[in-house]
N, C-alpha and C positions, 0 to 999 in steps of 0.2 A: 646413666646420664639422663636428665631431667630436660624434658623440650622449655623451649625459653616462652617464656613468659612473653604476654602482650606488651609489656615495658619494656622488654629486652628488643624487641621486634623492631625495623626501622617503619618510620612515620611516612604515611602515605601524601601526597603533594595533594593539597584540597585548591586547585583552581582557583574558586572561590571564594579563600582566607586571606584576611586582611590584616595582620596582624598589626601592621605599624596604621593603621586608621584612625585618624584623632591623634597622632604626634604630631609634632611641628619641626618644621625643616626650614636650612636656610640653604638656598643655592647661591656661591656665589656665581657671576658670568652667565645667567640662568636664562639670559635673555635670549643665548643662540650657540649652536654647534654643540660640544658634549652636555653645559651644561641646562640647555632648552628639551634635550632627549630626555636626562634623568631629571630633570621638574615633572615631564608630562607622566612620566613613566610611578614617580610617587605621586599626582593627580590623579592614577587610576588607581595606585594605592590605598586613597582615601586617607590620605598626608596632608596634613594644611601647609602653606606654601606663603614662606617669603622668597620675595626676589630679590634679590642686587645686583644691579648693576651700575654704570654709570649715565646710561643713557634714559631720561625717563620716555621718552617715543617707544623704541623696541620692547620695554616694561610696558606697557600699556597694551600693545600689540600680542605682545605675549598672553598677559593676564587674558584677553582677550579668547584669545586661540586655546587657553587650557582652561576657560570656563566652559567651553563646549563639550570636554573630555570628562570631567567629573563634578562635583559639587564641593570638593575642597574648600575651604577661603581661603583667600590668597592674598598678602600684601605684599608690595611692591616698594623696595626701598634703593633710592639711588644714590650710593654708599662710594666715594673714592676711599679705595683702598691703598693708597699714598699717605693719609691725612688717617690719623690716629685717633681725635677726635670724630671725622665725619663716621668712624666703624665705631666707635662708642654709641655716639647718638645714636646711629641705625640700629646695631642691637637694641637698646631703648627703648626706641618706636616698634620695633617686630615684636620686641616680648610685651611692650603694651597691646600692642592688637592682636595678637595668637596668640600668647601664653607663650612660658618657657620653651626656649629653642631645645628641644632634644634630638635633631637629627642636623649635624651640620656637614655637608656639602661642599669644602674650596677647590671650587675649578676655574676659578677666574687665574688667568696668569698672561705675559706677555711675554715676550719672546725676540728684543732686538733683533737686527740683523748688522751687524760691521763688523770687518776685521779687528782685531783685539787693538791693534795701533792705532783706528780710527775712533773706537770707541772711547765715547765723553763720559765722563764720571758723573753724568746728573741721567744720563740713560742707565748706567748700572745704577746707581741709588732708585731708579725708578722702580728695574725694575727686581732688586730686591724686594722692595719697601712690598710690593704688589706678590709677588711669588715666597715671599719667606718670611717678613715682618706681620703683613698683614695674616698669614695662617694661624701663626702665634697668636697675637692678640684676639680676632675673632674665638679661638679656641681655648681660650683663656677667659672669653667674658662668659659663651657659652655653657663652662665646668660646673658654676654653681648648679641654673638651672637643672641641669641633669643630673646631680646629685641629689639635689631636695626630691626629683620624680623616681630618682630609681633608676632610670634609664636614662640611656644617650649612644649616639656614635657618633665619631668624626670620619668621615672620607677625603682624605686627600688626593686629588686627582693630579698625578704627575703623567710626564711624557718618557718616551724611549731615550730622551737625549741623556737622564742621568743613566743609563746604561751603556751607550757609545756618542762619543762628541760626534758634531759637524761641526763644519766650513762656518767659518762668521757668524757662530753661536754662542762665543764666548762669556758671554752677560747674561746668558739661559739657566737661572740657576731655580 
């Protein structure tokens, strides 16, 4: 038996490797709770950084707070993710100012609360449109760029509820 080769061997964690540095990422909901951790968390990565959200205040506040953390660039796009067009344009504008998106990020999502008999059908169109419409297409306008670079990933950020329902979550999808 032959000892294993330095290729064979597993790869030691370099602290200090950056390997996604200089990609482009799109967070959506990026402005706060899961998706304000993994913006800050690819800011130290050395990941350039779009944001979207809907609110351009907490964008600003944000951009703000994670210019402190690394030297990223970072745009700021305030994208409803209902409106099919406003995530066209936004894509647009983010791969005009960064370059091709090759790391996409959907964590924005929302979350009714009513019993299934109270809920209004323009609450579920909502929020489809926002948790299951809006993935699709974002990750659809996305493909080319990361094709032409070689790389890409999508991360879909879901919850525990597609594993066990609650109470008055029926339009959680």
């Amino acid at each position: 038996m032959q000892p294993a080769s330095k290729a064979d061997s597993p790869k030691q964690h370099d602290p200090q490797a950056k390997p996604l540095a200089g990609q482009h990422a799109l967070v959506t909901g990026g402005n706060r709770g899961i998706g304000a951790a993994i913006a800050e968390e690819l800011v130290r990565l050395g990941v350039n950084l779009t944001l979207a959200a809907r609110d351009r205040e907490s964008l600003n506040q944000r951009r703000e707070h994670l210019s402190k953390i690394g030297p990223s660039a970072i745009s700021l796009q305030v994208m409803d993710l209902t409106d099919p067009d406003s995530i066209a344009e936004s894509h647009t504008a983010a791969r005009d100012d960064l370059g091709p998106i090759t790391i996409l990020i959907n964590n924005a999502g929302v979350a009714p609360s009513a019993p299934l008999d109270k809920l209004e059908l323009k609450s579920w169109e909502q929020t489809f449109a926002i948790n299951v419409q809006a993935v699709f297409l974002l990750s659809q306008a996305v493909l080319p760029g990361m094709q032409n670079k070689g790389f890409g990933r999508i991360v879909n950020i879901a919850s525990t509820a597609g594993l066990r329902g609650y109470p008055f979550v029926a339009g959680y999808v």
